[in-house]
C-alpha positions in Angstrom: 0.0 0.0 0.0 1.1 3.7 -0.9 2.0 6.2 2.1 -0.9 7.8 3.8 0.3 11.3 4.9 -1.3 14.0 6.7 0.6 17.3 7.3 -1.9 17.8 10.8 -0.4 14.8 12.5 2.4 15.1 14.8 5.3 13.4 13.1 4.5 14.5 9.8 7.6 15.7 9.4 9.7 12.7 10.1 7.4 11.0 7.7 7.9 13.5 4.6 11.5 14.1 5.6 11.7 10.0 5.2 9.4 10.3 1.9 11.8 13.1 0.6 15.1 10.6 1.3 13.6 7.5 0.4 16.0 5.8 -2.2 14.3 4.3 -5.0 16.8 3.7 -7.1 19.0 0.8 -8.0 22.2 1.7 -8.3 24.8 -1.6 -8.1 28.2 -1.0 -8.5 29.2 -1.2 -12.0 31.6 1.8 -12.3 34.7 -0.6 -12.8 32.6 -2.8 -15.3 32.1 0.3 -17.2 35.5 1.5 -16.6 37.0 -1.3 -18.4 34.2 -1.3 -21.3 35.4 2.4 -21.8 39.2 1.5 -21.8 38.7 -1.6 -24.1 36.9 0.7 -26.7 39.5 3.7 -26.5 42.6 0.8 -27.0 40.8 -0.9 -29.7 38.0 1.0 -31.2 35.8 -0.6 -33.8 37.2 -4.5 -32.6 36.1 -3.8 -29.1 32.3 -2.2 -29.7 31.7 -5.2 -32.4 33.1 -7.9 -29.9 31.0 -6.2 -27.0 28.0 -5.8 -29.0 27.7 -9.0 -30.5 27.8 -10.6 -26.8 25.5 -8.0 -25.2 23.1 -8.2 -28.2 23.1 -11.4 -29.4 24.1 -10.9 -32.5 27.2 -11.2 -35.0 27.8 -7.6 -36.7 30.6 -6.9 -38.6 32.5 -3.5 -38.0 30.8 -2.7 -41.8 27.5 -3.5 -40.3 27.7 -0.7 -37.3 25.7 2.0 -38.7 22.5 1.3 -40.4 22.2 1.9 -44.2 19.8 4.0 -45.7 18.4 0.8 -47.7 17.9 -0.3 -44.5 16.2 2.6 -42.7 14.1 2.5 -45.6 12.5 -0.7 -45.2 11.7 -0.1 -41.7 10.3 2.7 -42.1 8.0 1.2 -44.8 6.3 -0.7 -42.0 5.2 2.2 -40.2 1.5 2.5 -40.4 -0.1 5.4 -41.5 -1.8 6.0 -37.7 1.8 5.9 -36.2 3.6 8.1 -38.8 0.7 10.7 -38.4 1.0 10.8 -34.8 4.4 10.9 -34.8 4.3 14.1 -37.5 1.9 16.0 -35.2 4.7 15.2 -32.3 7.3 16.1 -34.6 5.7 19.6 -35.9 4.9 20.7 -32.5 7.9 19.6 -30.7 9.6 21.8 -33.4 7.8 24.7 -32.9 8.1 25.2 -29.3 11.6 24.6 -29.6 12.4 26.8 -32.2 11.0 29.7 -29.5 13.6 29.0 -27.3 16.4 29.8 -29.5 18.4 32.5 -27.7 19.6 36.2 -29.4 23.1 37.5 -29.9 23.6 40.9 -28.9 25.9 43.7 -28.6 26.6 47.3 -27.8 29.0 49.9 -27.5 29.2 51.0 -23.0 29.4 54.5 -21.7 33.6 53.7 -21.8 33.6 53.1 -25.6 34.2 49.8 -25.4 31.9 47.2 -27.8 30.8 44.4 -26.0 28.3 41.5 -26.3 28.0 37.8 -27.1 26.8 35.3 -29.8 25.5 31.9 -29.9 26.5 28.9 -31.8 25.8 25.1 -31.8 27.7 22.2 -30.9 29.2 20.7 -34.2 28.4 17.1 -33.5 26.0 15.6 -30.7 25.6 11.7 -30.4 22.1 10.8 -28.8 21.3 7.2 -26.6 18.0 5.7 -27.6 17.4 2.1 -25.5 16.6 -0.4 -27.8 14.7 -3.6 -28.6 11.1 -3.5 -29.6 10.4 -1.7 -26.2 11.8 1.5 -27.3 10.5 5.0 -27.2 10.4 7.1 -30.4 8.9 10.1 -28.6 12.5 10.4 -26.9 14.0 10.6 -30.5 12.0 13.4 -31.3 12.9 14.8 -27.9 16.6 14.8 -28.0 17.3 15.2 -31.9 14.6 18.1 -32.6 16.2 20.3 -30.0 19.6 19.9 -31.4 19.1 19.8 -34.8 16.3 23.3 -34.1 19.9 24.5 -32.4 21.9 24.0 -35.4 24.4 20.7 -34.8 25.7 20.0 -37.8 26.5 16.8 -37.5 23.7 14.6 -35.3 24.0 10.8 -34.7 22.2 7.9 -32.8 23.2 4.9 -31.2 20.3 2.1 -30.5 20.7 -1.7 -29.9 19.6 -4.0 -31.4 19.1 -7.2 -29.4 18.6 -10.3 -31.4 18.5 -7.6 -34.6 15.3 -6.6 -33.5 14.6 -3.1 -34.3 11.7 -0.5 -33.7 11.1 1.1 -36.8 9.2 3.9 -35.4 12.5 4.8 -33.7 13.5 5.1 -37.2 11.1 7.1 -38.6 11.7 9.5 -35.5 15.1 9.7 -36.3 14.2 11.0 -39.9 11.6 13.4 -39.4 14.1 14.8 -37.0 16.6 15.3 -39.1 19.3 12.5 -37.6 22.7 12.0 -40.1 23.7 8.1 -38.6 22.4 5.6 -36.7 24.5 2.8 -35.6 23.5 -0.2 -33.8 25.3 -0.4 -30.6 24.2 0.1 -27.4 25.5 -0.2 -23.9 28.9 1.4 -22.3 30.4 0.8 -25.5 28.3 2.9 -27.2 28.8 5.7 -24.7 32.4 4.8 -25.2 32.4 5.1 -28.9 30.3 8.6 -28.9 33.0 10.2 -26.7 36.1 8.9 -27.9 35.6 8.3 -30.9 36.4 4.9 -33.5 37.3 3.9 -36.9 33.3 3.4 -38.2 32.0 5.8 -35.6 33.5 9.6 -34.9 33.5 11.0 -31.8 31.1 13.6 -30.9 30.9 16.9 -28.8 28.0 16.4 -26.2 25.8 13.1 -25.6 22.3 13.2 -24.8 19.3 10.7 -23.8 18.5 7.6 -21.2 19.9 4.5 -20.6 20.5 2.1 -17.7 22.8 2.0 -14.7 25.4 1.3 -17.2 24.8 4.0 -19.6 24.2 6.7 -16.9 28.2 5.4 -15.2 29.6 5.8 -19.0 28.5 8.9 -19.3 29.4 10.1 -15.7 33.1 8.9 -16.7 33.4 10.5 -20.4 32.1 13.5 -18.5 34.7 16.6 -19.5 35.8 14.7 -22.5 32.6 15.2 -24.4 29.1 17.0 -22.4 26.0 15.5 -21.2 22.5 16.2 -20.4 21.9 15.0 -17.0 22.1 11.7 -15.5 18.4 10.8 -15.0 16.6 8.6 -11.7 13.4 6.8 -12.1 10.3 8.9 -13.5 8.4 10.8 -10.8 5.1 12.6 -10.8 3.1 14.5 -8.3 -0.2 15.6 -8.5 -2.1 18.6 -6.5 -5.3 17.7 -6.7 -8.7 19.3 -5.1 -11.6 17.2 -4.4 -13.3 19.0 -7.6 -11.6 16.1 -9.7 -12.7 12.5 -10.9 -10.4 9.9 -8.7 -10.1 7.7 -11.8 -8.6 10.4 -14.0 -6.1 11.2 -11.0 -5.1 7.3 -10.5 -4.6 7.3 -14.3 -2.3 10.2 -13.9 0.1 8.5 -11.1 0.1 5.0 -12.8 1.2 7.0 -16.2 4.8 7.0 -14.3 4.4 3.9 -12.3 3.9 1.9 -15.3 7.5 3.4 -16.4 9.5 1.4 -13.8 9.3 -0.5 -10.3 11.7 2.5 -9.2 9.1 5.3 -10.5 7.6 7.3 -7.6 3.9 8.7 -7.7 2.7 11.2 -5.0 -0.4 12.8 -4.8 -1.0 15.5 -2.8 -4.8 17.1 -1.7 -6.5 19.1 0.8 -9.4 16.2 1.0 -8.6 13.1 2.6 -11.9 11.9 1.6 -10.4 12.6 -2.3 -7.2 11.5 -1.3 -8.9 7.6 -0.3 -11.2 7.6 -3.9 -8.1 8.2 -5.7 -6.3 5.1 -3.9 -9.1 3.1 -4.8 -9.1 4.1 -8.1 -5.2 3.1 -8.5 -6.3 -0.6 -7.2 -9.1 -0.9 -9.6 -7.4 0.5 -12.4 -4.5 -2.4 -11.5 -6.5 -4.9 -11.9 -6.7 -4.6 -15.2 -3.7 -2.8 -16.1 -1.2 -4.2 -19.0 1.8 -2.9 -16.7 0.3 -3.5 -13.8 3.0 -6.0 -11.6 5.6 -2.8 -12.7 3.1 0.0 -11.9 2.0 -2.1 -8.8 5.4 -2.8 -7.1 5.8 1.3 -7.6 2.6 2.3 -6.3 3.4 -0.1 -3.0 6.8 0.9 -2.4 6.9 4.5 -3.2 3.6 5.8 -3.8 2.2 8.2 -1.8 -1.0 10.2 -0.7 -0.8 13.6 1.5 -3.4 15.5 2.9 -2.8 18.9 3.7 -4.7 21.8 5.4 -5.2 23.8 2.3 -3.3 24.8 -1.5 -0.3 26.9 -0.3 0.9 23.9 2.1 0.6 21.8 -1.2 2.9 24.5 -2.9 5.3 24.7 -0.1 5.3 20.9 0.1 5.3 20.6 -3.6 8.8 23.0 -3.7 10.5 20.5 -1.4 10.1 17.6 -3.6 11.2 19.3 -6.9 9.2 16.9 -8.7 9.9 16.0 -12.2 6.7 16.2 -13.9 3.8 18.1 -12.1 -0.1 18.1 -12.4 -2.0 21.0 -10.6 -5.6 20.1 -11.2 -7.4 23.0 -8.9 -9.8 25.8 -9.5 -6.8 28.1 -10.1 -4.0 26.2 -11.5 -2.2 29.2 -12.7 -2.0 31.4 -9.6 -1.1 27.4 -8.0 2.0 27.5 -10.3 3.1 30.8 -9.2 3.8 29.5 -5.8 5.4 26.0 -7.5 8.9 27.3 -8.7 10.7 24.5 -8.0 9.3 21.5 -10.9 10.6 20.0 -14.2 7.4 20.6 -15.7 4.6 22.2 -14.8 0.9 20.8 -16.4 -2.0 23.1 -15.5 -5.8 22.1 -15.4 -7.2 18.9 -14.8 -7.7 18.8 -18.7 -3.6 18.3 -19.6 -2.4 15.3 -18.3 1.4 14.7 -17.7 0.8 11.8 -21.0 0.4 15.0 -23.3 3.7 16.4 -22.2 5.5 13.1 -23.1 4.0 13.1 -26.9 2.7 15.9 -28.2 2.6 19.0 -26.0 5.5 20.5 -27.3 7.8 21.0 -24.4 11.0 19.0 -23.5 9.9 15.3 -21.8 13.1 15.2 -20.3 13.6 16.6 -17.4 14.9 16.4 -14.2 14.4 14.0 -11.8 15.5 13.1 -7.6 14.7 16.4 -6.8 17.4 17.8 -9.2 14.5 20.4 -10.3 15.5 22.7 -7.4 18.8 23.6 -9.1 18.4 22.3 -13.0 16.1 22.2 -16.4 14.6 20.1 -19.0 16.5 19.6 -22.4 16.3 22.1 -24.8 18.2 24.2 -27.3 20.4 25.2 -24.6 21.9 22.3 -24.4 23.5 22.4 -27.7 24.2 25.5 -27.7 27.4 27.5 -26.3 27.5 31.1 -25.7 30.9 33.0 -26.5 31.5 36.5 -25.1 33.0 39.2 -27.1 34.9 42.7 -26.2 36.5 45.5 -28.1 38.2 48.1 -26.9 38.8 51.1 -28.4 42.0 53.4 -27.9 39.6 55.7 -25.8 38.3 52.7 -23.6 41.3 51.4 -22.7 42.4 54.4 -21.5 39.2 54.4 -19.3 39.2 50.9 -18.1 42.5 49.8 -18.5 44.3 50.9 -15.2 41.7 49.7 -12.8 42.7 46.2 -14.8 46.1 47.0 -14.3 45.8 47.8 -10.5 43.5 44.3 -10.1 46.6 42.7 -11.8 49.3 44.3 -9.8 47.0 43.2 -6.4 46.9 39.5 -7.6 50.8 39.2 -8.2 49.9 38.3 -12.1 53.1 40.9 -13.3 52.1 40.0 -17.0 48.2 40.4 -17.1 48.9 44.1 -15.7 52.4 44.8 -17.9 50.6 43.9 -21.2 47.5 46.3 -20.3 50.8 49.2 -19.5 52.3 48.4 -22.2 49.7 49.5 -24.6 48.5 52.3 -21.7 52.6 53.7 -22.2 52.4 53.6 -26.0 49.1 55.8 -26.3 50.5 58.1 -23.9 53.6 58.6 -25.9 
């Protein structure tokens, strides 16, 4: 059974203090696995991520074989029906659009010393993006992680996916073309984070890596971290709803099991100023698990780290709400806009009891990935940002350096750094001449 919280009892804050800390994720130790994997596929490239790939996958590629052709890509996206391949152009468009929003102006300007100053934006030249694979693979990520960057203007965009027992989704495919992807290569694992970073004979190393992947995937791409970027290293899914007793407890339960189904790890947490509500919606979850395809996942989540909080009224379930920094949150209350005013800390924020968190993952428009374990408080979503790199840039003038350039000289002389100051005298000595 979920948590049953109220924020009148006593203890309630040894009980939310031990809901905030509760560890839901497992983590074993495979740092000197992946270590090793990384190593292997620095020394010996292509050799290594075929040798670990067939064994990992089940299969027996070739280094030739690595990247999928576009024969290939072709005749698995010919098996897309016409219902998916709408639905993923709608997601696609969309996506797109909000993105291209985001994209960030340079600027500059000439200060009250004379001196021209500003900064300019410009894209990472390659990014290499992890997409899980097997048939139980999600092309909504695809679109996630490739739009952005290609919207951002990375030249150079490639994929890695396995492909265990050569099984493939091809509407991870299609996502991959409608966004615009150059390669796609068919590893997966450490190796693949490996590969990405570093760089081998078939596949060339690239400037940030983005997307999800297991306890493996996430170590790899803690250790190529400073070689290459990354996005973020990402926990199990999370959602938390604020919910008054104006709502219908199945759509609620449907709401927290659309992250429990995700992953025994994922946490659901709904928090209302009803207890009555707060009990329907419980019952709801049960009945809806009788039934549900996920449902030993999405019940083993619900049991171990679910969650139901009553509170006094809507500005304790923003205050509360701040403290867990959730990753995706639902406010479905009279008000959900003045509600979000007070939640600041939240990967997402989903307003109205009409826009479920599932619209966010598909075809809303923002980012689905976000951040989770409470990261929220101090970090983002993906989005352009994230392949983009800002790079400042000053002129001075004879004029300003005359009016600047001796308080940079004085800094200098006060920081024992004899050539930083000399080389701003220098040119201070030959304009006084």
């Amino acid at each position: 059974m979920p948590v049953f919280l109220n924020s009148s009892d006593v203890d309630f804050e040894t009980q939310f203090t031990a809901l905030l800390g509760a560890k839901r994720e497992d983590s074993p130790d495979v740092d000197a696995t992946v270590a090793a994997i990384i190593a292997d596929v620095r020394a010996r490239g292509d050799e290594a991520v075929v040798e670990l790939t067939n064994r990992f996958d089940r299969v027996t590629l070739t280094a030739d074989q690595l990247r999928f052709s576009a024969d290939e890509i072709d005749a698995a996206i010919a098996e897309v029906s016409d219902k998916d391949r709408a639905a993923l152009e709608l997601a696609a468009e969309r996506i797109r659009a909000y993105h291209e929003r985001q994209m960030p102006a340079d600027d500059q300007w000439t200060d009250a010393a004379g001196a021209t100053l500003g900064w300019r934006w410009s894209a990472v030249s390659a990014a290499g993006l992890y997409v899980p694979g097997g048939l139980a693979t999600y092309p909504s990520s695809v679109l996630m992680n490739a739009i952005p960057a290609k919207v951002a203007g990375v030249e150079r965009l490639a994929i890695t996916v396995p492909t265990p027992d050569m099984q493939v989704n091809p509407l991870v495919l299609f996502a991959a073309r409608l966004s615009g992807v150059d390669e796609i290569y068919r590893v997966g694992g450490a190796q693949a984070v490996a590969a990405l970073a570093y760089g081998t004979e078939s596949i060339p190393a690239v400037d940030k890596i983005t997307g999800p992947g297991n306890a493996f995937v996430a170590a790899a791409k803690r250790r190529v971290f400073g070689k290459v970027g990354i996005d973020m290293i990402a926990g199990p899914s999370e959602i938390l709803v604020i919910a008054d007793k104006d709502n219908t407890p199945d759509w609620i339960a449907l709401d927290l099991l659309s992250q429990a189904e995700h992953d025994e790890s994922a946490q659901s947490i709904l928090i209302t100023d009803d207890a009555d509500f707060g009990r329907a919606v419980a019952d709801a979850v049960e009945k809806r698990l009788e039934t549900l395809e996920r449902r030993e996942i999405a019940g083993k989540s619900w049991r171990d780290y679910g969650a139901v909080v009553t509170v006094r009224d809507l500005d304790e379930a923003a205050a509360l709400s701040n403290r867990i920094a959730p990753e995706h949150l639902e406010l479905c209350v009279a008000d959900p806009v003045a509600l979000s005013e007070k939640t600041v800390h939240a990967g997402a924020i989903f307003l109205g009891q009409y826009t479920p968190e599932a619209i966010g993952d598909y075809v809303g428009g923002p980012n689905h990935v976000l951040p989770t374990a409470r990261s929220a408080r101090f970090s983002s979503g993906l989005s352009v940002m994230d392949f983009l790199k800002r790079t400042t840039l000053s002129q001075m003038t004879p004029a300003a350096l005359k009016a600047i350039g001796p308080a940079a000289e004085s800094l200098a002389i006060s920081e024992s750094l004899e050539a930083h100051g000399l080389s701003v005298r220098a040119r201070l000595d030959a304009l006084n001449e």
